[in-house]
C-alpha atoms as a printed R data frame, in Angstrom:
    type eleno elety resid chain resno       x       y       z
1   ATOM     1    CA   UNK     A     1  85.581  95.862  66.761
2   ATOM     2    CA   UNK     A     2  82.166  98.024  66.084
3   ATOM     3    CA   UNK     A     3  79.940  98.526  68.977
4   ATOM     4    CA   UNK     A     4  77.280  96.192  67.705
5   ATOM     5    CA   UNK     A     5  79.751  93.748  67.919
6   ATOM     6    CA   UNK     A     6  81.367  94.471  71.472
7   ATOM     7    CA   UNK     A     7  78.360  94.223  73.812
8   ATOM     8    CA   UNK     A     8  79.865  94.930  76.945
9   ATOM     9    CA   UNK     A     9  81.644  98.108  75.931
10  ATOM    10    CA   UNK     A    10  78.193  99.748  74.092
11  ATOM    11    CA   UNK     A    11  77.048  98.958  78.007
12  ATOM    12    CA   UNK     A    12  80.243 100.211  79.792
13  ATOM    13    CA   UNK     A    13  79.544 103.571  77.530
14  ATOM    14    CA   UNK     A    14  76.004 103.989  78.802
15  ATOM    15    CA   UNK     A    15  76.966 103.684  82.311
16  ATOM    16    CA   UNK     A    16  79.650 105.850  81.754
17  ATOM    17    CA   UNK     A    17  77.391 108.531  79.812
18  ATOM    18    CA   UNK     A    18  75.166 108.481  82.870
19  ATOM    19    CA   UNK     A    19  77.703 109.000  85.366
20  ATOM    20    CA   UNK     A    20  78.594 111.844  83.801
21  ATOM    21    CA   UNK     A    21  75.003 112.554  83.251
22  ATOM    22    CA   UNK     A    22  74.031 112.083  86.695
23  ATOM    23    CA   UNK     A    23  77.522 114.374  87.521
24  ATOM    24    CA   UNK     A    24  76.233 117.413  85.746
25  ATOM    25    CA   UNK     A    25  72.249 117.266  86.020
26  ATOM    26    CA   UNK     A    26  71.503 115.600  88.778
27  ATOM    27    CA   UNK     A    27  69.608 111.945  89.528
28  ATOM    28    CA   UNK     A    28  66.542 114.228  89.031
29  ATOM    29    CA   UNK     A    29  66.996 115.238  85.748
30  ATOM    30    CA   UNK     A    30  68.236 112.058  83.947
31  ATOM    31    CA   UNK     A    31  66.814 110.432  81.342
32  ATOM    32    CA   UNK     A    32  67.094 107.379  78.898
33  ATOM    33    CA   UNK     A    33  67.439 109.798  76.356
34  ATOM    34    CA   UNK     A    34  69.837 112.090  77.475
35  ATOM    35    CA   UNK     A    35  72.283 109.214  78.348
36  ATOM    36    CA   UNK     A    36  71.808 107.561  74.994
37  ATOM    37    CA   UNK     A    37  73.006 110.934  73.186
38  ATOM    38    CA   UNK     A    38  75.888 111.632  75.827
39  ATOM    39    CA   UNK     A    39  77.399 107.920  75.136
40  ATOM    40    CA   UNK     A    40  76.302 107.681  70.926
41  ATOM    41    CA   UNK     A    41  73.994 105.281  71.299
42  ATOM    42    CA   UNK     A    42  70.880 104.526  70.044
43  ATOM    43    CA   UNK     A    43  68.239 104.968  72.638
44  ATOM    44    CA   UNK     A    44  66.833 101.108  72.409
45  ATOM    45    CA   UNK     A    45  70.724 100.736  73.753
46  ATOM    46    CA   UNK     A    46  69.927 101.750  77.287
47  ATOM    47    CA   UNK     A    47  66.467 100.416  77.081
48  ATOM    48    CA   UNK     A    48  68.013  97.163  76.267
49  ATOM    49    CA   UNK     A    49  70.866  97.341  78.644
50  ATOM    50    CA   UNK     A    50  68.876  98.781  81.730
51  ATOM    51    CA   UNK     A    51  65.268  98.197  81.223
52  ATOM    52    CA   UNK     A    52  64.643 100.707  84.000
53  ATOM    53    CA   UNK     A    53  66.044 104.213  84.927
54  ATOM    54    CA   UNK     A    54  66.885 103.049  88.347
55  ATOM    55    CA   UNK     A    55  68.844 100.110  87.276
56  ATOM    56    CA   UNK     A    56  70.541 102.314  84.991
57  ATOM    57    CA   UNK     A    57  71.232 104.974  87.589
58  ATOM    58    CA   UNK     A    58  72.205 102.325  90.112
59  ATOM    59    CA   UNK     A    59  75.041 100.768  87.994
60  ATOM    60    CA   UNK     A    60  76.333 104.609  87.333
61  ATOM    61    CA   UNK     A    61  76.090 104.862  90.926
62  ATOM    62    CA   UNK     A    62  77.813 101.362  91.783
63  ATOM    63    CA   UNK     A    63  80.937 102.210  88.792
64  ATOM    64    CA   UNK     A    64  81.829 105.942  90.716
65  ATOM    65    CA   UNK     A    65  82.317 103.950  93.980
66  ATOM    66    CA   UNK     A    66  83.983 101.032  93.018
67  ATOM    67    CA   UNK     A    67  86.142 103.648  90.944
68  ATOM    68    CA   UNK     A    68  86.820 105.941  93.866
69  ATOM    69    CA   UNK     A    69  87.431 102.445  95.991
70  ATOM    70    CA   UNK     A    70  90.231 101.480  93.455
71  ATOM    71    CA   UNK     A    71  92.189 104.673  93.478
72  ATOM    72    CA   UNK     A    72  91.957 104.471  97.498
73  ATOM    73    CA   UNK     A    73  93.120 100.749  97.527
74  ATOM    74    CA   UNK     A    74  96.087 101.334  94.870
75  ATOM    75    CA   UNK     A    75  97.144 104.661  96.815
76  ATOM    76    CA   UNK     A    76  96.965 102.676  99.920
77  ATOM    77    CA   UNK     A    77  99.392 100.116  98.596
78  ATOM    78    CA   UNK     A    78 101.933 102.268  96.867
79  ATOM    79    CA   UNK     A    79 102.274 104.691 100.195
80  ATOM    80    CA   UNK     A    80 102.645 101.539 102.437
81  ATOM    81    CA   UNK     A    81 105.413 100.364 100.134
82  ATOM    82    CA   UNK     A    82 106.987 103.798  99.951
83  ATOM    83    CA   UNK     A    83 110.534 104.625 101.471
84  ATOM    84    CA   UNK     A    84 109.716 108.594 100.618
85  ATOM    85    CA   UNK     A    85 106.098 109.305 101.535
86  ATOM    86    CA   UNK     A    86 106.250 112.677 100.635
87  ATOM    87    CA   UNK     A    87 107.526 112.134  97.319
88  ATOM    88    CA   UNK     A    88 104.877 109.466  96.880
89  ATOM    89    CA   UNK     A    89 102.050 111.873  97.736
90  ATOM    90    CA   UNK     A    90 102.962 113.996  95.238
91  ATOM    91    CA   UNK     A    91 103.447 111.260  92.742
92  ATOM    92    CA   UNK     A    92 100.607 109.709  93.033
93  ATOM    93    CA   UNK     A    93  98.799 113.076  92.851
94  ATOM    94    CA   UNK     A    94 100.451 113.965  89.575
95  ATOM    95    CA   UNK     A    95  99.278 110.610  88.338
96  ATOM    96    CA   UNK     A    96  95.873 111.098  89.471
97  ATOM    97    CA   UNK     A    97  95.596 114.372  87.713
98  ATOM    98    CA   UNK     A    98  97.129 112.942  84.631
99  ATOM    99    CA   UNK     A    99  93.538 111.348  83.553
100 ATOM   100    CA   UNK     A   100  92.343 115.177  83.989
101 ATOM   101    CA   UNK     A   101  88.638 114.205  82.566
102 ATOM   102    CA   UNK     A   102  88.473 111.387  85.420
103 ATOM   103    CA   UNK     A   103  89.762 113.636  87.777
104 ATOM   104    CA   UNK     A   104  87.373 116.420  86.846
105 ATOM   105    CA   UNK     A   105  84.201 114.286  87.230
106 ATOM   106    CA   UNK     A   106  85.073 112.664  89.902
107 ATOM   107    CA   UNK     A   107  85.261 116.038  91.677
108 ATOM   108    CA   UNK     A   108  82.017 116.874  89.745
109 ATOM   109    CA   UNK     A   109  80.432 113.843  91.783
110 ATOM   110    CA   UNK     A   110  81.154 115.324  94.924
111 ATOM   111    CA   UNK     A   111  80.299 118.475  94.059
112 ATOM   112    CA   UNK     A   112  76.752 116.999  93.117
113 ATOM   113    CA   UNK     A   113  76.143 114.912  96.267
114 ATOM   114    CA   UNK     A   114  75.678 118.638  97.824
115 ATOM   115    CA   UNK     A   115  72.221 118.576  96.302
116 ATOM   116    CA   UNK     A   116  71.898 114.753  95.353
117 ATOM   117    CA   UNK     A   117  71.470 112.405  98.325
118 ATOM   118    CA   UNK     A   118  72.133 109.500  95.875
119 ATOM   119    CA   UNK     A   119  75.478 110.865  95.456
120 ATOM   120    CA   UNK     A   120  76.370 111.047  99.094
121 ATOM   121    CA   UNK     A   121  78.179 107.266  99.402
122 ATOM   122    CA   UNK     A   122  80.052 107.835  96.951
123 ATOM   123    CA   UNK     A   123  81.800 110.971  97.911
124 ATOM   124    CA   UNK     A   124  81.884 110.178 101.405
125 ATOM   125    CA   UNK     A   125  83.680 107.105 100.348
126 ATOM   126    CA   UNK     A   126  86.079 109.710  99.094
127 ATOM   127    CA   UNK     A   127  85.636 111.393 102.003
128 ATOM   128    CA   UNK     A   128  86.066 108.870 104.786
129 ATOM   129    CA   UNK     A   129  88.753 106.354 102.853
130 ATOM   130    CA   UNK     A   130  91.544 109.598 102.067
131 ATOM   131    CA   UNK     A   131  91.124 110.091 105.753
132 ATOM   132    CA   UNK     A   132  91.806 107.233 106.837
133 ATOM   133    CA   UNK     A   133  94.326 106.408 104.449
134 ATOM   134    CA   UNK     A   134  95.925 109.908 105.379
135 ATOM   135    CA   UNK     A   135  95.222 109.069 109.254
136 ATOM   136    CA   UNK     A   136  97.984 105.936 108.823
137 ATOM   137    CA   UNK     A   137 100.802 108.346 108.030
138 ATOM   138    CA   UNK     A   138 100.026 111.493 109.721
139 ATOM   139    CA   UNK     A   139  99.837 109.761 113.197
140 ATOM   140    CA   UNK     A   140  96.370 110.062 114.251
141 ATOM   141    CA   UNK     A   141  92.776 111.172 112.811
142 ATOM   142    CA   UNK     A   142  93.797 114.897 113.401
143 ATOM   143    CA   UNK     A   143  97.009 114.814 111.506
144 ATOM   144    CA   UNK     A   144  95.232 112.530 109.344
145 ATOM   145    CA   UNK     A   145  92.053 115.168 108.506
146 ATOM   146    CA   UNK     A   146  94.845 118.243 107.818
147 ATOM   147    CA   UNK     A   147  96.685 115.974 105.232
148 ATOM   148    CA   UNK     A   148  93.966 114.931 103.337
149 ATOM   149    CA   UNK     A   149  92.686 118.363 103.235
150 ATOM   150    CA   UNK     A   150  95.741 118.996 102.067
151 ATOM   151    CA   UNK     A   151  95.471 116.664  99.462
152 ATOM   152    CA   UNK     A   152  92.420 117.626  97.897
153 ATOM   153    CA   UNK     A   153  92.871 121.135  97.775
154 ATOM   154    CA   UNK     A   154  95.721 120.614  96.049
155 ATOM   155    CA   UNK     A   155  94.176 118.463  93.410
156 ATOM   156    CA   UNK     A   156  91.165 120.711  93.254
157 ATOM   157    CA   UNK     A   157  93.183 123.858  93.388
158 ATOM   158    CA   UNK     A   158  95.008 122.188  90.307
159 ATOM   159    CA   UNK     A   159  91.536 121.116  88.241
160 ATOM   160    CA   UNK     A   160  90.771 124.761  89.181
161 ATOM   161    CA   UNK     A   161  93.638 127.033  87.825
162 ATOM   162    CA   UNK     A   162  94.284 124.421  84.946
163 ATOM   163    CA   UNK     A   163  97.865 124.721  85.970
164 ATOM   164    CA   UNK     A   164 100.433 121.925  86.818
165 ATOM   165    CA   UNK     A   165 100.014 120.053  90.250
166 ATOM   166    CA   UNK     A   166 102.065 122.549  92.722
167 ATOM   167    CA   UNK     A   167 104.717 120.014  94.012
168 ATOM   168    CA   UNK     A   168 106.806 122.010  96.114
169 ATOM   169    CA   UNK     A   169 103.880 123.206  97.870
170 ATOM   170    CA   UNK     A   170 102.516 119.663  98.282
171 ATOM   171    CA   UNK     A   171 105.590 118.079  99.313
172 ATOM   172    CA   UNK     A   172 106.403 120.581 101.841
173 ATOM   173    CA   UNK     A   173 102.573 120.367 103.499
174 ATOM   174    CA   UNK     A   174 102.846 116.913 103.259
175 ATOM   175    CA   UNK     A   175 106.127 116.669 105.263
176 ATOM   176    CA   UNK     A   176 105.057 119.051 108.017
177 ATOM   177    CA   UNK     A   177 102.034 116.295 108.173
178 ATOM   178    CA   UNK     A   178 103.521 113.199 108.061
179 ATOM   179    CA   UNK     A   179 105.094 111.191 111.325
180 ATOM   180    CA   UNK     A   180 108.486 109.733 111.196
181 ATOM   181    CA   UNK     A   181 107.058 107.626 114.076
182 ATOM   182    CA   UNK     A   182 104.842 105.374 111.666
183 ATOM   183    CA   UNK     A   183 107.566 104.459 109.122
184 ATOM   184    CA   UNK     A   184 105.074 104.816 106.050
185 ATOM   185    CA   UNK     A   185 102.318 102.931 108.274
186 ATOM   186    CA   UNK     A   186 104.285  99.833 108.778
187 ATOM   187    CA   UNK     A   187 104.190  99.621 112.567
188 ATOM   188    CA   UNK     A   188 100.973 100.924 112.998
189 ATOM   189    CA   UNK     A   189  99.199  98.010 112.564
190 ATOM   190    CA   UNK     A   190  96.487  98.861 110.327
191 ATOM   191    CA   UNK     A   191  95.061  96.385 107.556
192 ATOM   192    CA   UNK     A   192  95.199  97.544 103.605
193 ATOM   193    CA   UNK     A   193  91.404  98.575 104.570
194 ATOM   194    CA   UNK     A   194  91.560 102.555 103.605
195 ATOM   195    CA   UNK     A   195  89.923 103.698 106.815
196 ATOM   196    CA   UNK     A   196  86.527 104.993 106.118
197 ATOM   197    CA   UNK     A   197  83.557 103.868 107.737
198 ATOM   198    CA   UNK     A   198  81.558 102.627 104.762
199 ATOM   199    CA   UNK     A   199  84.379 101.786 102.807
């Protein structure tokens, strides 16, 4: 199917272009343009699509949360499920890392809110949900914080180095982190919600 022909992917390109865009440059420095060459696309494309830059930059905005709020949520659901939580950490870590351009960008986004306030939601979505997600199994906020910083520096350690995930490491961390007391969350509770206040 040709892009002329598939209308919602030509616009699913653009607002992935300008995520990306908006990733690397900046809200600042976007452009109809610039988007339009990132994703292939003619620029009447984007024009068409998102008549405006701010409805354009909106829906990039709107498709990194709702991304980042779907890896929390399926995370969430495989770790209350799990009879091994350390094993699942670092599974689901390995997984995560496995769509390394996703994983980079997202990363990129965070990186990005430091100096685009647009940004900021987003990656304190991040921010707040793998806390509180963390927070379920690690038997308070405290425990919760260390393991979650324990997560992401091991993914970012591994988008770093370009080097496999370090699983030993992970799993150990993670099982000096996690209470027996919760039983994977399961008498804590807590609601599927991932924990972060503006989640």
């Amino acid at each position: 199917m040709t892009a002329r022909r598939d209308p919602a992917g030509r616009r699913q390109a653009i607002v992935r272009a300008a995520v990306q865009e908006i990733a690397e440059v900046g809200v600042g420095q976007v452009t109809h343009r610039r988007i339009a060459a990132r994703a292939g696309v003619p620029l009447g494309s984007t024009t068409y699509y998102f008549p405006t830059l701010d409805d354009l930059v909106s829906a990039a905005l709107r498709e990194a949360t709702e991304t980042a709020r779907g890896h929390l949520e399926a995370w969430a659901d495989q770790l209350l499920a799990s009879q091994d939580l350390p094993t699942t950490f670092v599974e689901l870590a390995r997984r995560y890392l496995d769509n390394r351009e996703q994983a980079l960008l997202e990363y990129e986004l965070c990186l990005a809110a430091t100096r685009t306030p647009e940004l900021r939601p987003v990656a304190q979505l991040w921010i707040d949900g793998l806390r509180g997600l963390c927070a379920r199994f690690a038997g308070g906020p405290a425990r919760g914080f260390a393991l979650a910083a324990l997560v992401d520096g091991a993914l970012l350690q591994a988008l770093v180095t370009g080097d496999e995930l370090d699983a030993d490491g992970m799993r150990a961390g993670v099982e000096g982190l996690v209470s027996r007391r919760t039983g994977a969350g399961r008498r804590t509770g807590v609601s599927r919600r991932t924990g972060g206040g503006r989640t």
